[in-house]
Every structure is written in C-alpha cells, then in structure tokens.
N, C-alpha and C positions, 0 to 999 in steps of 0.2 A: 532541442532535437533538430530542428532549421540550421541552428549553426555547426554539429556534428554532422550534417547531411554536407552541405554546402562546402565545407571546407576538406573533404578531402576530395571533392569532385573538380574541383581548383586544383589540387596539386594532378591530378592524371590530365587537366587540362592543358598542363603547363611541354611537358613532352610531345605530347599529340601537335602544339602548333611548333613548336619546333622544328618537329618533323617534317612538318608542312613546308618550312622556310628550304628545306633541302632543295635541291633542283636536281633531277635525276639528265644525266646525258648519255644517248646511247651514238657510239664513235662506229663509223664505219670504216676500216681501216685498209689496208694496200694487199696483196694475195699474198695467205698465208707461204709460200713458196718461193715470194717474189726473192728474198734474199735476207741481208742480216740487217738494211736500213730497217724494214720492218719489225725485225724480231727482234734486233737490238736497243733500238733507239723508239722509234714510234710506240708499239705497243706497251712496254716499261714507260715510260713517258705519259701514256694516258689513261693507264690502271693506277698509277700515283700522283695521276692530278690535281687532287684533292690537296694533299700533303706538299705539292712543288709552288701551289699557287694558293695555298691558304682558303680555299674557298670550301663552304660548304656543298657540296656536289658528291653524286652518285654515279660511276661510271661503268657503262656496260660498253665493250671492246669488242666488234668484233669484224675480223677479215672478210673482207666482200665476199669471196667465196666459200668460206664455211659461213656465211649468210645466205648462201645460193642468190646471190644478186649479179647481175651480169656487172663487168666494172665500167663498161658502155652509159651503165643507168648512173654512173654519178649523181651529177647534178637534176636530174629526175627527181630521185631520192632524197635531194637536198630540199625542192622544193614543196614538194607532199610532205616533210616533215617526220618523217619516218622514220628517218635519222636524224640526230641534232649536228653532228660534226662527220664531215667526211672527206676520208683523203680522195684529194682528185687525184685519178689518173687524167693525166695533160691529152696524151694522142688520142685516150680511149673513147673520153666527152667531149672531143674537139667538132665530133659529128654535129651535137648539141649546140654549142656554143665555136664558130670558128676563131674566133677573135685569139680563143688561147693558143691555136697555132702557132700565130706572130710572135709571140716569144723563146719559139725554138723551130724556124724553120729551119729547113736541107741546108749547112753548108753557114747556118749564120754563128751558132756555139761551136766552134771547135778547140775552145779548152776552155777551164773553167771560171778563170777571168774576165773572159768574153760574154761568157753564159752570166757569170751575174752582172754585168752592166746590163747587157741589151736587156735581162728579163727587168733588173729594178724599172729602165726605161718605158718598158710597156703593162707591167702590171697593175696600173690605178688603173690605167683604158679596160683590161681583162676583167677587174674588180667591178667596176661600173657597171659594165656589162652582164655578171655575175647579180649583182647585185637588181637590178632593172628585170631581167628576164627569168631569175632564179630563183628569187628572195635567200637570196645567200652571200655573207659578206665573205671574203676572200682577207684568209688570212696570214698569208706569205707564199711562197713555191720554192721549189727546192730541186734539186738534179738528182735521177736514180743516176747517171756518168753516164760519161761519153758513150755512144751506140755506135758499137760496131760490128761486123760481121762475122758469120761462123757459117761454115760450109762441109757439106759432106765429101763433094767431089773439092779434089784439091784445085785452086787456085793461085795467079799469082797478084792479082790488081782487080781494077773494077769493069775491065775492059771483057774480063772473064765469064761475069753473069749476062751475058748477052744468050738469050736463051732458056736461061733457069727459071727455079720457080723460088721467089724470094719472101719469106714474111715477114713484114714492114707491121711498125707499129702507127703509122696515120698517114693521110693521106697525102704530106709532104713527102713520107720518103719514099709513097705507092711511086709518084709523078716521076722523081729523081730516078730511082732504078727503071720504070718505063723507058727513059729516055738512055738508058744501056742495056736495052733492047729487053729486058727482065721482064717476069711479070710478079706485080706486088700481089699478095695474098695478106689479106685481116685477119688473122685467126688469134680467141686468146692467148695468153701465154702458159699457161697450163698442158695445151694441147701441142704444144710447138715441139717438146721433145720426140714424143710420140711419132709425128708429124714427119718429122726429120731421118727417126728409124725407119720408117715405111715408105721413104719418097714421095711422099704430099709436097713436101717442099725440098727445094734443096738447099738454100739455107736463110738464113732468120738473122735478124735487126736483134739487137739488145745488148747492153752492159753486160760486161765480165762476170761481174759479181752475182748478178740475175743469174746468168749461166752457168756458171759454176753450181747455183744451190736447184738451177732447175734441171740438172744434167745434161746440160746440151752436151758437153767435151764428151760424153757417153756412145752421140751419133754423129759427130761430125770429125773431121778431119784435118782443118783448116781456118784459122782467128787471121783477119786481116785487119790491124790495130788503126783504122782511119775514124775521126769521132764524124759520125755524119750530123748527130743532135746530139741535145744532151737527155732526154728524157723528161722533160717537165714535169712533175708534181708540186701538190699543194695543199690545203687544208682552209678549210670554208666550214663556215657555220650558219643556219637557218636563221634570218634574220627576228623570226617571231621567240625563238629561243634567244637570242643575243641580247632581244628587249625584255628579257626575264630579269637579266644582269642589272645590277647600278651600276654608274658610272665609273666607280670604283672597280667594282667587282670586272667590268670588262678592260676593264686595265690591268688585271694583274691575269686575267685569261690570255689578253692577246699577247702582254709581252712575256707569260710562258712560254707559248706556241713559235712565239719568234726566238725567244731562244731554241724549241727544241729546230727550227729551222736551220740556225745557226749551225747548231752541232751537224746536223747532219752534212751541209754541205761542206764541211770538215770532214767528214767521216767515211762519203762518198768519193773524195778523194783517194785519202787511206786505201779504200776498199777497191778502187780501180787497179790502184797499182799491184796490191797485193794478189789479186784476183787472175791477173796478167798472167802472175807466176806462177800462181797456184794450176793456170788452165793450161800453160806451155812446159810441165816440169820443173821449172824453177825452184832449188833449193831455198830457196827464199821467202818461200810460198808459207802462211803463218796462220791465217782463218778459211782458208778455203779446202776443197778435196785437191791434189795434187792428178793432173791427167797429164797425155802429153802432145797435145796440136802444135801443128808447125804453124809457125807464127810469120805467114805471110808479111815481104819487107814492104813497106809504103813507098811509093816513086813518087816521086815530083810533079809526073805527069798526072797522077790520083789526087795531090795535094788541089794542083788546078781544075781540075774537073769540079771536085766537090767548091773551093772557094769561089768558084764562079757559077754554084747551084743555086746561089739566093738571086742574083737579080735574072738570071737563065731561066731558073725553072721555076722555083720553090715559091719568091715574090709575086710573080703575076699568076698565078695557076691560084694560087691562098688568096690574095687581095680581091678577084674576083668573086669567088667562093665569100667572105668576111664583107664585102663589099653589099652583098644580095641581104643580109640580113641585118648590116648595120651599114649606114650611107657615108659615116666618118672615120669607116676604121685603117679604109688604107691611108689615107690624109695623114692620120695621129700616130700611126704606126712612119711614116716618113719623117715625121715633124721629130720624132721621138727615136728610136732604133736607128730609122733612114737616115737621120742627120750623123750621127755616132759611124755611120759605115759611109759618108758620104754620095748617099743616094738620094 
C-alpha cells in the first residue's frame, strides 16, 4: 500500500520542480507609441525569448506606459526589481544617472558611424556605473536615429528658434537650444503631439520615425533634417535576476540581446531614411503614414553651430553635472570619446 502511495506522488513531483526551474522575467519595454523599433523588433524579440535563446523562461512584456510607469523611473525600476529587464530610455534616466549623457551629447553623433564608436567608447564607464548604483548590468545601447527638429511655425535654420518654445529630450539639448536664445521644455513624448497642436511648444526634438507614428507631421509645419544626437537607448537587467542564470544560460541571454541590438541599429537606419519620406511626401515613403512638411535646407552655418556644441556647450555644462556624482567620469569620458574627437 506504501509503495502505491509513494510512487505516483513521485511522478506529480516530478513536473512541479520543473516548474520551479522556469525563471519568470517580466520586460519593461520603450512607449507603446514610440515607433516600429519597439513594435517591430523589441517587443517580438522578447515574447519569443524563450524560443531565440533556448532557455527555460517566462516572459511578461510590457510598455512603460501601458505599465503606467513614468519612463524617467527606469533605472529606479531596475533596481527595486520590479522589473527584471528594462529598455532604458538614455535622456529620460539621464537625471538618475548622468554618466549616460556622455555617450550622446549636443553635437558629438551626427550620424551613425559616429554614434556607434563614441557610444562602444564609453559604455563599460555607463555600465559600471549602472551597475555600482543600480544593481543593473547594462546590456548594450542602441540609437532610436538621429534627433531632429519639427516646428509648427515655419523655419529656416537654428538661428530661427531664438525665442520659441522647444521640447528637448535631456538636458544636453535643454543647454544647446538655450544657447539659441530657446527655451527647452521636458515633457513626455506621449504628450508632445498634443502639446504642439495647442502651442505649449512650438517645436520638439525627436527622430522621424518616432514622429511619424506619434503624429507630429499632424501639428507641425516644418522638419529641419540636422541630427543634433542620436537618441540613446539600451537594455539592462537586475543584477539579483542575472544571478538566477548560470554561466551558460547568461550567455546565450546576453548574446541574444546583442543580437537583437544589432538588428536594430540596422533598422534604425532603414527607418530614418524612410521615415524622412514618408514625413516630407516622398513617393518613396514605404512603413510610415505619408504627410507633407517642408523639409527645411541645412546651411553650413547650422552644420558649425551644432559641431562645435560638444566642447562649446554640451561637454562642460554634462562633465560638471557627471562630475558632482561620479569624481572619474569626465577624466574616462576624455580618456575614451575625448581622445576619438581630439579633446
């Protein structure tokens, strides 16, 4: 009777630890709105995690904003554990942490070749940092594309926003348009379309492709195609979650994740140019809605302004700020980027 008892209490045993072995991860991921990086590539990418990276995992996905989480609280998030994986936004938790500044200030990415040296250059220092004050390992970064301007009153350069009211994604570009007489405004980006129809602002920082799916082309008038940054994002994990993993098992998570980094910054591309077309008329225009803004021409004279915003403005205004909560970062940031641009 012992041995009829016993042995099928062993096999319901047997599933139960199983079970147990699963690691449930819940992803906090980019605003549902933000654009097709997130809806293409990101969110597909970590509902089939499971299946990309061979691992035993549960994945729950979900967009900072239909999480009702401010996307300011990143790294917050990361380190209360509330979330196991979450996409940074770079400007938004830059308040948090200044250090991720430095791999995209005013005026240092202006295109995308650029943007992935200086960022490979300074992200172990970001990582470190990440990792030290957030208990969150940093697990690559990546470009929502070049940021550039969109305006309701028509423009023809940057000489134009002296006056207006400008929404900047962080406080490098707040400093930069100040210094052409602007005033930057913070605001989510959720709220920017809105914002723009009603004269809160008169025009807004961000990528084409952002724009296109968040309707700027809707209330503005005006794309001046200059990349002031590139956007920085990135993808970090709770380091108490990472020690879940064996050694193994975090190797074929991270060099997921690096792949889907890869793609993106592939895709990002794609998506600028295309997005260009789609926000100016452009028959050419293929994933986005087709509007039609006059596509402000770039002068020479804007090309200068912005290439001489890093060591002018963007460098000492940040280094200061990075400097007050970490004593080595403007050093590592010279040793590393600085050397690359000869500063």
């Amino acid at each position: 009777m012992l041995k009829k008892l016993i042995l099928p209490l062993a096999a319901l045993a047997l599933p139960t630890a199983a079970l147990a072995d699963t690691i449930n991860l819940r992803v906090l991921g980019q605003p549902s709105g933000s654009g097709l990086i997130a809806q293409q590539k990101e969110q597909p990418f970590f509902e089939q995690l499971a299946e990309k990276t061979g691992l035993d995992i549960k994945v729950e996905y979900l967009p900072v904003d239909v999480a009702g989480i401010p996307d300011t609280d990143g790294l917050r998030v990361l380190k209360s554990g509330l979330f196991d994986i979450v996409s940074i936004r770079g400007p938004q938790v830059s308040r948090d942490e200044p250090s991720i500044l430095g791999l995209d200030l005013v005026g240092l990415n202006t295109s995308y070749e650029a943007g992935k040296k200086h960022m490979d250059a300074f992200s172990g220092y970001v990582g470190n940092r990440m990792e030290s004050q957030f208990n969150a390992k940093l697990l690559g970064v990546w470009p929502a594309g070049p940021q550039v301007l969109f305006c309701e009153p028509s423009i023809q350069g940057l000489s134009d926003l002296d006056g207006l009211k400008v929404r900047v994604g962080d406080q490098s570009a707040a400093n930069f348009v100040a210094k052409l007489g602007a005033t930057g405004i913070s605001m989510p980006f959720g709220e920017v379309q809105q914002s723009l129809a009603r004269g809160v602002v008169d025009c807004a920082i961000t990528g084409p492709a952002s724009a296109n799916s968040g309707g700027w082309p809707e209330a503005t008038t005006t794309v001046l195609p200059i990349a002031l940054q590139m956007a920085v994002n990135g993808y970090a994990i709770n380091t108490k979650t990472w020690s879940k993993f064996t050694p193994e098992q975090q190797e074929k998570l991270a060099a997921g994740i690096s792949e889907l980094n890869e793609e993106i910054w592939a895709f990002s591309e794609e998506l600028y140019l295309d997005a260009m077309h789609c926000n100016t008329g452009n028959p050419d225009c293929q994933r986005g809605k087709p509007y039609s803004l006059v596509e402000a021409a770039v002068s020479e004279a804007d090309l200068k302004t912005v290439a001489q915003a890093v060591s002018a403005v963007s460098l000492p205004v940040w280094a200061e700020q990075c400097n007050a909560v970490a004593a080595d970062c403007e050093a590592v940031w010279r040793e590393t980027v600085g050397a690359e641009l000869g500063l």
